[in-house]
TORDOMAR-587637 format. One record per residue (C-alpha): residue number from 1; x, y, z. Coordinates in nm, 3 decimals. Example, Ala and Ser with C-alpha at 12.3 -4.5 7.8 and 13.67 -1.06 7.14 Angstrom:
<r><nr>1</nr><X>1.230</X><Y>-0.450</Y><Z>0.780</Z></r>
<r><nr>2</nr><X>1.367</X><Y>-0.106</Y><Z>0.714</Z></r>
***
This chain:
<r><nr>1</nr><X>0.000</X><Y>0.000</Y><Z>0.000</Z></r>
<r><nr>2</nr><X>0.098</X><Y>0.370</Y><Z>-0.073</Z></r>
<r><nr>3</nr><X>0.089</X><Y>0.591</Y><Z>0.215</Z></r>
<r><nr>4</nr><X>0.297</X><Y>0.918</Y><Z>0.047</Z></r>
<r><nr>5</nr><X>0.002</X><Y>1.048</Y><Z>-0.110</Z></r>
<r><nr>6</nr><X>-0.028</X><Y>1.375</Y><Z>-0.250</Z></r>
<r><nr>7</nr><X>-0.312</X><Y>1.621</Y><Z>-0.177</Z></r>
<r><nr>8</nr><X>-0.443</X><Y>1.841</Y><Z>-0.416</Z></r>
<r><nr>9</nr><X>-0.663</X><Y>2.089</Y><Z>-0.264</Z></r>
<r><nr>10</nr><X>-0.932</X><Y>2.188</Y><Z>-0.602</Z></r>
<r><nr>11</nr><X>-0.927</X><Y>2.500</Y><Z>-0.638</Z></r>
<r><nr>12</nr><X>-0.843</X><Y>2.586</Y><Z>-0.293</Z></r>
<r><nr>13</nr><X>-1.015</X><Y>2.454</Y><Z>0.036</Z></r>
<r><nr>14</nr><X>-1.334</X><Y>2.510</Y><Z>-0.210</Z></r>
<r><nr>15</nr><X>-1.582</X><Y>2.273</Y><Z>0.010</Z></r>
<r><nr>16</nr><X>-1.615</X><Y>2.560</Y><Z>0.236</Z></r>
<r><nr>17</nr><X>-1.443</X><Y>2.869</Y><Z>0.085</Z></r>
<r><nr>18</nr><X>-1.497</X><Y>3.059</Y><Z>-0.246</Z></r>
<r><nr>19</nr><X>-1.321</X><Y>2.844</Y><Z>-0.505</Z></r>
<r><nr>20</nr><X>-1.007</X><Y>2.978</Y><Z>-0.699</Z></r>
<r><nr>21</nr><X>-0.950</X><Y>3.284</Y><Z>-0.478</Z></r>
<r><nr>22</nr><X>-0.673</X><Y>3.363</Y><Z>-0.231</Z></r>
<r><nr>23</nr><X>-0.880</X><Y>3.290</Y><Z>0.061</Z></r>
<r><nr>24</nr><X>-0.922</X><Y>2.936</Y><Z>-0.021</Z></r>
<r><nr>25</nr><X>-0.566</X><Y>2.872</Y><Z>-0.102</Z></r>
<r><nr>26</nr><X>-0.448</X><Y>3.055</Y><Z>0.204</Z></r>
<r><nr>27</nr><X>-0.693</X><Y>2.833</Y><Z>0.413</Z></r>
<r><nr>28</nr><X>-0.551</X><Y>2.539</Y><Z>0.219</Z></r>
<r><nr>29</nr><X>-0.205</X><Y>2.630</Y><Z>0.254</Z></r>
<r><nr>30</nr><X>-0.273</X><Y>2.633</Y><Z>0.615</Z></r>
<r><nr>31</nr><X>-0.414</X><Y>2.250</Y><Z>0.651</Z></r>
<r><nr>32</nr><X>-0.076</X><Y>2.160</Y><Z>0.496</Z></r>
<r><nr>33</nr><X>-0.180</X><Y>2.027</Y><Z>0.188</Z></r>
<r><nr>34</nr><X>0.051</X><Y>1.951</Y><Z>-0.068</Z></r>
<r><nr>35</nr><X>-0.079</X><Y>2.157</Y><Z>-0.355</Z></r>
<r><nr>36</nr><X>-0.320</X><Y>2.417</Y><Z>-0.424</Z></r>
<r><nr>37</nr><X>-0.512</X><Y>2.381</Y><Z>-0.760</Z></r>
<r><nr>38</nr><X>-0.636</X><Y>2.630</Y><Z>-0.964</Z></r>
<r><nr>39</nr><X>-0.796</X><Y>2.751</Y><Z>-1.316</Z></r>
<r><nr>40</nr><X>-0.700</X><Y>2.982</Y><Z>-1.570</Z></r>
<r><nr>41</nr><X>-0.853</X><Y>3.175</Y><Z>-1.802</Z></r>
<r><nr>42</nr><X>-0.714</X><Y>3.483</Y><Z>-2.054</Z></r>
<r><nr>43</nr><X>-0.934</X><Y>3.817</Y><Z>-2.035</Z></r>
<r><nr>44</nr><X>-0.980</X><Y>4.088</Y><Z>-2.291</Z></r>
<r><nr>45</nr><X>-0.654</X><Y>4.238</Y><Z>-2.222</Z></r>
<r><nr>46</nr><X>-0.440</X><Y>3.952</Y><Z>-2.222</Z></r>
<r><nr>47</nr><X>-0.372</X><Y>3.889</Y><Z>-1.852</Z></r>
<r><nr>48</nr><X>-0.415</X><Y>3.527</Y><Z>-1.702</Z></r>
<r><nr>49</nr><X>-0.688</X><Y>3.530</Y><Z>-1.426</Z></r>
<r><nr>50</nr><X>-0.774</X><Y>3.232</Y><Z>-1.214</Z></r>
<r><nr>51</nr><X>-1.127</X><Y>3.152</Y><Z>-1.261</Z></r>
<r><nr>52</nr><X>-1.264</X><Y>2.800</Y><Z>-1.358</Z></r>
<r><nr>53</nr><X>-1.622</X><Y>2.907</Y><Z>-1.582</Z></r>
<r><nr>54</nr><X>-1.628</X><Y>3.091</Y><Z>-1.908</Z></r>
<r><nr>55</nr><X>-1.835</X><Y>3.360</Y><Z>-1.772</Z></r>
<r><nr>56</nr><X>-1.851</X><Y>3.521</Y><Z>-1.457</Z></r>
<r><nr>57</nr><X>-2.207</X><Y>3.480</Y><Z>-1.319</Z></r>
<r><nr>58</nr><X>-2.133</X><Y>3.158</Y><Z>-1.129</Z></r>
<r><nr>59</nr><X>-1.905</X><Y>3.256</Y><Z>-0.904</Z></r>
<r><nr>60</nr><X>-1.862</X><Y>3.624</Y><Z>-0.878</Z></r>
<r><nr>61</nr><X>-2.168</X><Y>3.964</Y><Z>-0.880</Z></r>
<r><nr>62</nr><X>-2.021</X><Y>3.994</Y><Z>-1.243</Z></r>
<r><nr>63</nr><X>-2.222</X><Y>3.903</Y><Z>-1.552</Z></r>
<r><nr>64</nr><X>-2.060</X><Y>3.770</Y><Z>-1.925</Z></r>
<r><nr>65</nr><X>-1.770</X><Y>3.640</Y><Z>-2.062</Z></r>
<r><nr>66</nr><X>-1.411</X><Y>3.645</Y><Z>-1.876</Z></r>
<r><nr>67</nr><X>-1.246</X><Y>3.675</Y><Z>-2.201</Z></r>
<r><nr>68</nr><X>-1.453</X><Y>3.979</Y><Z>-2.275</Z></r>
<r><nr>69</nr><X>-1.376</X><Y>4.198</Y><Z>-1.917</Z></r>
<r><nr>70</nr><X>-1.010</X><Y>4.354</Y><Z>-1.847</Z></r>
<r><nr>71</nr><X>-0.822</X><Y>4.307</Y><Z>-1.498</Z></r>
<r><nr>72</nr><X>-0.963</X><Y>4.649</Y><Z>-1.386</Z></r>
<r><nr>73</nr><X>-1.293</X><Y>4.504</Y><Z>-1.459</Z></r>
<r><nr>74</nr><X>-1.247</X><Y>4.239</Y><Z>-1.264</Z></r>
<r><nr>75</nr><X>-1.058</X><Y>4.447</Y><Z>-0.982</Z></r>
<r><nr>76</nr><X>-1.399</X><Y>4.578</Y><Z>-0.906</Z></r>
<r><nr>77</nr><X>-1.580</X><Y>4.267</Y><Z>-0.861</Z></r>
<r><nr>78</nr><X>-1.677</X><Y>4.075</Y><Z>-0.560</Z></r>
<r><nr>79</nr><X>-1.631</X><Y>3.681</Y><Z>-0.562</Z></r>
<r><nr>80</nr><X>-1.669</X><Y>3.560</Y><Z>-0.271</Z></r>
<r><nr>81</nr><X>-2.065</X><Y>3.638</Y><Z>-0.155</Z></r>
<r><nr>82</nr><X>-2.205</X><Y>3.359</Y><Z>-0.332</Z></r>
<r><nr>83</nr><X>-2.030</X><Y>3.141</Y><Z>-0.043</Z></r>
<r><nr>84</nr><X>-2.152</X><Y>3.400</Y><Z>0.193</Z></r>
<r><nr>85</nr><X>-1.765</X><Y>3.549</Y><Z>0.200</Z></r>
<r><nr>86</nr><X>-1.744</X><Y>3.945</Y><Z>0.219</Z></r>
<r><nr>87</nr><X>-1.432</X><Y>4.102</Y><Z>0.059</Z></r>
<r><nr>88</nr><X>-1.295</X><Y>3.853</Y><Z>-0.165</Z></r>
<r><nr>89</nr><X>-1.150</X><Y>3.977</Y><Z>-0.474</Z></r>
<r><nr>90</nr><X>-1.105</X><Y>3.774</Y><Z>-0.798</Z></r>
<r><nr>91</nr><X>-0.741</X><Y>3.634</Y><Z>-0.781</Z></r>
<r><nr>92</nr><X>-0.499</X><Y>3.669</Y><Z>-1.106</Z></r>
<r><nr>93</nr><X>-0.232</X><Y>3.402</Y><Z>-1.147</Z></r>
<r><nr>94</nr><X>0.124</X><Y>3.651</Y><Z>-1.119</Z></r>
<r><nr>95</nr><X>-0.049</X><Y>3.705</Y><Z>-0.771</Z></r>
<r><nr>96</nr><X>-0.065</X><Y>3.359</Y><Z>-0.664</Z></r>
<r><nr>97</nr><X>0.261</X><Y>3.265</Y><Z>-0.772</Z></r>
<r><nr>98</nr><X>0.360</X><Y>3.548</Y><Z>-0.550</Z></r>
<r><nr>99</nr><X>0.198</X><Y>3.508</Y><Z>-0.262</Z></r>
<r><nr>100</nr><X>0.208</X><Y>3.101</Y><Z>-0.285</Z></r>
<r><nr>101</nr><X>0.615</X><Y>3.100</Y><Z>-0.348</Z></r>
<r><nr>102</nr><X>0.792</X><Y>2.889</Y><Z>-0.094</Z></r>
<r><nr>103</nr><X>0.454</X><Y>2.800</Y><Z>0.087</Z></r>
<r><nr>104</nr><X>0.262</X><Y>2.509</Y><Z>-0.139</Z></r>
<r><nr>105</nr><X>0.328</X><Y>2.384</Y><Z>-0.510</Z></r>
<r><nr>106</nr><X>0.098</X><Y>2.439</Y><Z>-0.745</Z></r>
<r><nr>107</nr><X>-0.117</X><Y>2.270</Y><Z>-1.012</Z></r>
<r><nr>108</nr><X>-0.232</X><Y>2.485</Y><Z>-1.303</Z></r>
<r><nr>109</nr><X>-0.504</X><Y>2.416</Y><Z>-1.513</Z></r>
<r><nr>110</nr><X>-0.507</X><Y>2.608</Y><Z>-1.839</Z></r>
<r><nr>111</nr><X>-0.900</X><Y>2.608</Y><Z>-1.940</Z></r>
<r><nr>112</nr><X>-0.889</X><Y>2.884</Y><Z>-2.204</Z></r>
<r><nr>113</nr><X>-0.571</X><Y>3.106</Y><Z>-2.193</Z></r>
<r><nr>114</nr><X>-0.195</X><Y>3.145</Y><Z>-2.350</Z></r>
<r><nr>115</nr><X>0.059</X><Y>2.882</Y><Z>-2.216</Z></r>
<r><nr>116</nr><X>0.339</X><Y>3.067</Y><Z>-2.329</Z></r>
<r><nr>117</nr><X>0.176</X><Y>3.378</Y><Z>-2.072</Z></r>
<r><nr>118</nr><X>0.147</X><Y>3.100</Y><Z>-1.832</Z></r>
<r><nr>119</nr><X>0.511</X><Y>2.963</Y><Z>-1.856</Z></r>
<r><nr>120</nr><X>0.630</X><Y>3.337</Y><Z>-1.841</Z></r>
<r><nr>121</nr><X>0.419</X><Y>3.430</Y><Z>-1.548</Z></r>
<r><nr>122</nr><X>0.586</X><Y>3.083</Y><Z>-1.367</Z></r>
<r><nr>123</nr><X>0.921</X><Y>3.178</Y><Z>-1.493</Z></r>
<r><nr>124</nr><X>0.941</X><Y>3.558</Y><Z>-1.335</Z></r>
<r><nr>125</nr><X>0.800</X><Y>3.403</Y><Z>-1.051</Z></r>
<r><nr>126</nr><X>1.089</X><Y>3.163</Y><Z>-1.018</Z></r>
<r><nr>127</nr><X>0.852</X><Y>2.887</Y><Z>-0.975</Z></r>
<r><nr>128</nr><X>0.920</X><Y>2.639</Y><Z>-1.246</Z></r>
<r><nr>129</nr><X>1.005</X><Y>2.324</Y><Z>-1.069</Z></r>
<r><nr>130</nr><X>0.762</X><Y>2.375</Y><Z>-0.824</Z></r>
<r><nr>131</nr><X>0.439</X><Y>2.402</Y><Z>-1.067</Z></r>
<r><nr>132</nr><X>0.279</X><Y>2.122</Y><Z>-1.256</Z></r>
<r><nr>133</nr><X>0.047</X><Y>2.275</Y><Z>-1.562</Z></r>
<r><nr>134</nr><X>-0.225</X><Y>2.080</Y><Z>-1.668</Z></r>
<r><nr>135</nr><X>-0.529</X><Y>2.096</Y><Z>-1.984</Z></r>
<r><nr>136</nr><X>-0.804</X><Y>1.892</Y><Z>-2.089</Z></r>
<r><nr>137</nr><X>-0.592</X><Y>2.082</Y><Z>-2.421</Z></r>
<r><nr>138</nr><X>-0.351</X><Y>1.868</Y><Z>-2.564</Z></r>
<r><nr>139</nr><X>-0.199</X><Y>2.133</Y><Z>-2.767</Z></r>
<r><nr>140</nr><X>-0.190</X><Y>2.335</Y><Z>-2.483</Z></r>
<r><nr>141</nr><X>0.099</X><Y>2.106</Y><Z>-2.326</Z></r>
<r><nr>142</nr><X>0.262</X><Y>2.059</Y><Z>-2.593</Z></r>
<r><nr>143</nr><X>0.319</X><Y>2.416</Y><Z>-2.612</Z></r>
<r><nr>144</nr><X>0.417</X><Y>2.404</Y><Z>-2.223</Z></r>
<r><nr>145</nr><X>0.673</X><Y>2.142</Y><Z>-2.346</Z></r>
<r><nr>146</nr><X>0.814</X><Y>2.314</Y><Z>-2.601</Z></r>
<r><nr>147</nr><X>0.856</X><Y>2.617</Y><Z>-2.429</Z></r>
<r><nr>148</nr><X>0.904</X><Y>2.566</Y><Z>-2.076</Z></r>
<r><nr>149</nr><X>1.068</X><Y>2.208</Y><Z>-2.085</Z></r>
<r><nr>150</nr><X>1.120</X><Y>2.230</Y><Z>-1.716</Z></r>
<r><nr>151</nr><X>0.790</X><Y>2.247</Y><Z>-1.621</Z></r>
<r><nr>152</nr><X>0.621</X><Y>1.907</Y><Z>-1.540</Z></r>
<r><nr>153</nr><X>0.295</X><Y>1.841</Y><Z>-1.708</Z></r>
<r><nr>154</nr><X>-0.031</X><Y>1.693</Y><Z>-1.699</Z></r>
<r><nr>155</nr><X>-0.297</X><Y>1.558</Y><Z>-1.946</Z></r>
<r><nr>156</nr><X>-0.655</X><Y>1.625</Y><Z>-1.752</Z></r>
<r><nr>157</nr><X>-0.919</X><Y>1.367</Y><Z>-1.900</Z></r>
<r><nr>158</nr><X>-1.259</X><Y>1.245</Y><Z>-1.799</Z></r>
<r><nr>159</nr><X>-1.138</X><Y>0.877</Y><Z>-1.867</Z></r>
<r><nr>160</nr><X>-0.833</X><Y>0.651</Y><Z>-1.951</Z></r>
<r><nr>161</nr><X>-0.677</X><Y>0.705</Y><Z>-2.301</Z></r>
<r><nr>162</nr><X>-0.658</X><Y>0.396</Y><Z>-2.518</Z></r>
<r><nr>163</nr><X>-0.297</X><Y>0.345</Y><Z>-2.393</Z></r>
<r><nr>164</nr><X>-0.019</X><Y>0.581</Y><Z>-2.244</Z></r>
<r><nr>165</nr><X>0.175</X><Y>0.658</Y><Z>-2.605</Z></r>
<r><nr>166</nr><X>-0.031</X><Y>1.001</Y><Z>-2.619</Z></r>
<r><nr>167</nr><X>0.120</X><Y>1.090</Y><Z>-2.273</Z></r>
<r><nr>168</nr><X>0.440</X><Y>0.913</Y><Z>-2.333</Z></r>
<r><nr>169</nr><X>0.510</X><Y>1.024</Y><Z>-2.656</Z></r>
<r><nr>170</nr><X>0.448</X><Y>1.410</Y><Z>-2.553</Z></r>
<r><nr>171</nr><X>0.680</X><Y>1.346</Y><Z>-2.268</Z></r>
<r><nr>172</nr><X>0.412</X><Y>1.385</Y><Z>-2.057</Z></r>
<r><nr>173</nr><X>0.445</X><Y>1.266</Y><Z>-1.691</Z></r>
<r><nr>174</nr><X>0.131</X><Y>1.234</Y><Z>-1.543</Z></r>
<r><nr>175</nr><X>-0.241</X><Y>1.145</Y><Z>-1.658</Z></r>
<r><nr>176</nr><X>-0.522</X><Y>1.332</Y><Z>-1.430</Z></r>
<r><nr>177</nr><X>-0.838</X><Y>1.185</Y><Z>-1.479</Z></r>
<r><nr>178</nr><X>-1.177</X><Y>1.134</Y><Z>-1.320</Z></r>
<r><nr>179</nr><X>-1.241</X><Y>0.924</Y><Z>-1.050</Z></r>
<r><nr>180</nr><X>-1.552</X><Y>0.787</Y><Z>-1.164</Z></r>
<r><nr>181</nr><X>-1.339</X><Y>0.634</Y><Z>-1.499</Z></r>
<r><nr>182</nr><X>-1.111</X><Y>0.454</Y><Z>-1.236</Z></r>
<r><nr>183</nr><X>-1.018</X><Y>0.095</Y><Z>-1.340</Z></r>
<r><nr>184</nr><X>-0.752</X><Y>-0.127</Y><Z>-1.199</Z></r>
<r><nr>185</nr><X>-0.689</X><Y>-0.279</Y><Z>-1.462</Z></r>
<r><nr>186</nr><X>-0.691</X><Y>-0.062</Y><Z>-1.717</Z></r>
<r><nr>187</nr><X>-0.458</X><Y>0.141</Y><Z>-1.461</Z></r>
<r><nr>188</nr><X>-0.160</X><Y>-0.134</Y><Z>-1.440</Z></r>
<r><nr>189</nr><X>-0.089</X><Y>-0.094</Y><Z>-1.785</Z></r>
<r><nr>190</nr><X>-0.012</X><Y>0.307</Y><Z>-1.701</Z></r>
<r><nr>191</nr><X>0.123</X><Y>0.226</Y><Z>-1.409</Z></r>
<r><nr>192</nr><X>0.399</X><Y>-0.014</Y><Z>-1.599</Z></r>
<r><nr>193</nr><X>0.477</X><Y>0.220</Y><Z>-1.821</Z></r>
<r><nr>194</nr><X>0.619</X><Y>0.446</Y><Z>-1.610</Z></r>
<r><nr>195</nr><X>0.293</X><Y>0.698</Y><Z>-1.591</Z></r>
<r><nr>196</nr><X>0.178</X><Y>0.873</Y><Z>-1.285</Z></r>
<r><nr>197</nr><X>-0.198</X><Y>0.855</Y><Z>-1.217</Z></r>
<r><nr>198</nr><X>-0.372</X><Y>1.153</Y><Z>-1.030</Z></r>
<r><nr>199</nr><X>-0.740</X><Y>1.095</Y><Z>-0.971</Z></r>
<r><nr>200</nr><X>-0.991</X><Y>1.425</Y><Z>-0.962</Z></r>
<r><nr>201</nr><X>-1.236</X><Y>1.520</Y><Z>-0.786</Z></r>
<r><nr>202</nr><X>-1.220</X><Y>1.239</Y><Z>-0.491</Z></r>
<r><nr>203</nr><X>-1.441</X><Y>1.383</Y><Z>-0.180</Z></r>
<r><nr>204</nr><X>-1.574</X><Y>1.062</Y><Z>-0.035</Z></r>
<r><nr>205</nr><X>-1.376</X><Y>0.910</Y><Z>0.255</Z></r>
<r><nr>206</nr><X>-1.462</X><Y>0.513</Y><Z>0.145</Z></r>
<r><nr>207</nr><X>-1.301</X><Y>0.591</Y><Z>-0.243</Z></r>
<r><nr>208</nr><X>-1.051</X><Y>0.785</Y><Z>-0.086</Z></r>
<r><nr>209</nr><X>-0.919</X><Y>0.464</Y><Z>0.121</Z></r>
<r><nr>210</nr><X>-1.016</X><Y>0.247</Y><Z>-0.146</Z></r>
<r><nr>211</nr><X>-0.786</X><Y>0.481</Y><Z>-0.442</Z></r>
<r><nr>212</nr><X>-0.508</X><Y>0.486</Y><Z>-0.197</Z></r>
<r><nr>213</nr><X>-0.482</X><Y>0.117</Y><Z>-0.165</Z></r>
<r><nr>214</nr><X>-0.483</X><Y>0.062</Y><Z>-0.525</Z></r>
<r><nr>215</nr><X>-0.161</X><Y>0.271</Y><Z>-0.568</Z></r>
<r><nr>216</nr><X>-0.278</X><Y>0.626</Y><Z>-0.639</Z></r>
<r><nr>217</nr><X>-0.071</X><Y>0.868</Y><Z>-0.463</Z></r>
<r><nr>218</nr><X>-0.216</X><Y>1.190</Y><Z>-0.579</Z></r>
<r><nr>219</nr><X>-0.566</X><Y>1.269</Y><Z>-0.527</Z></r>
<r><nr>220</nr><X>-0.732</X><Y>1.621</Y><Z>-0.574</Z></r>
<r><nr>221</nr><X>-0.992</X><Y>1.672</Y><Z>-0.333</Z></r>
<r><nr>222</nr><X>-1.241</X><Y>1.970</Y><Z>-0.265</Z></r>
<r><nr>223</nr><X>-1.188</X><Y>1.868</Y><Z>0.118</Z></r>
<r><nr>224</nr><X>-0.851</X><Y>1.862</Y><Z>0.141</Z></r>
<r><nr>225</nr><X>-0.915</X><Y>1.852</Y><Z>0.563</Z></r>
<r><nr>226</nr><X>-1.119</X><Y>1.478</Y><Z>0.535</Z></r>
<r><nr>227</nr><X>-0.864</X><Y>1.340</Y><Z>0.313</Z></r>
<r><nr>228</nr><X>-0.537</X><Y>1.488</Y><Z>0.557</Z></r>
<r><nr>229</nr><X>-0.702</X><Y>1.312</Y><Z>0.793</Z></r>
<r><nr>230</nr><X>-0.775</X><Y>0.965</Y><Z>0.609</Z></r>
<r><nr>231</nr><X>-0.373</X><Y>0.978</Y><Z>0.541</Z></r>
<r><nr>232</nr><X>-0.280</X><Y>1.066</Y><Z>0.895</Z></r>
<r><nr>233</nr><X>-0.521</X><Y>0.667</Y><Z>1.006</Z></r>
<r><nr>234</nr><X>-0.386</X><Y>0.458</Y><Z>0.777</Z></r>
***
């Protein structure tokens, strides 16, 4: 059995805090988790904001597209009453970086936005080994790869590829996929092949045991605080 798991908290400690804002991270950073993840998205005037929907109505008192606001426009914005939060301001990813260096790595996923801005934004931060940039986007890592070969890198998919060559091939370390597509056996022939499997989004306590005895050692979790405390009985 594999006791070093790794916890991803999704989007922050986002079971009880405003997802993808610097509240939830700093509440994650605080549990000890081993990563903060987050969501990015490009806006009208080219800077990276972390936000996980297209449009702003979800999550924020702002209404439309991301990609057609600016960063003032979002400056302005609150995101954090629709969790009953007051004073939360959108986050933006050269902020994170910032205030996250030398605290908690981080996993980046790119929804809709420049890699090249994200590899620069990790660069100045001087965080490159301690990111891991993900996509649903398969041409978005490749990009990653090109650019930033330093930076480790992660295929996001809703279920197993037909085999690891598309990850292998890309020189692409680690395969995140959902939980629900889980298969053992399916999984061994990753596993051999040198692939690391993450599993998303796992908040039940009985699949969390169950994942970590079947050899997954990196689990992102929207309760980072139950799983902490699964690792800390086994």
């Amino acid at each position: 059995m594999n006791t070093q798991i790794i916890v991803v908290a999704h989007r922050g400690f986002s079971s009880i805090y405003p997802e993808n804002t610097m509240l939830a991270f700093d509440k994650a950073v605080q549990l000890k988790v081993d990563f903060i993840e987050l969501d990015v998205r490009e806006t009208k005037d080219g800077e990276i904001v972390v936000m996980h929907d297209a449009t702003l109505d979800r999550t924020t008192n702002g209404k439309g597209k991301v990609s057609d606001v600016t960063r003032e426009d979002l400056s302005l914005i609150d995101a954090g009453s629709w969790k009953g939060f007051q004073n939360v301001k959108v986050a933006f990813l050269d902020e994170v970086l910032e205030r996250m260096k030398d605290r908690v790595k981080i996993l980046i996923e790119i929804k809709e936005a420049s890699p090249t801005k994200v590899g620069r934004l990790i660069e100045k931060s001087g965080m490159l080994q301690n990111v891991i940039v993900g996509s649903f986007n398969l041409d978005y890592i490749k990009e990653i790869r090109k650019v930033f070969p330093s930076i480790s890198t992660t295929l996001i998919s809703s279920r197993f590829p037909e085999t690891p060559d598309v990850l292998l091939e890309n020189g692409i370390p680690i395969l995140d996929v959902n939980y629900k597509s889980w298969n053992y056996e399916i999984a061994k022939e990753f596993f051999s092949r040198g692939v690391t499997l993450a599993l998303w989004t796992v908040d039940d306590i009985k699949k969390m045991k169950e994942l970590i005895d079947n050899g997954i050692n990196l689990i992102t979790t929207n309760m980072p605080n139950i799983l902490l405390d699964v690792i800390k009985k086994i």
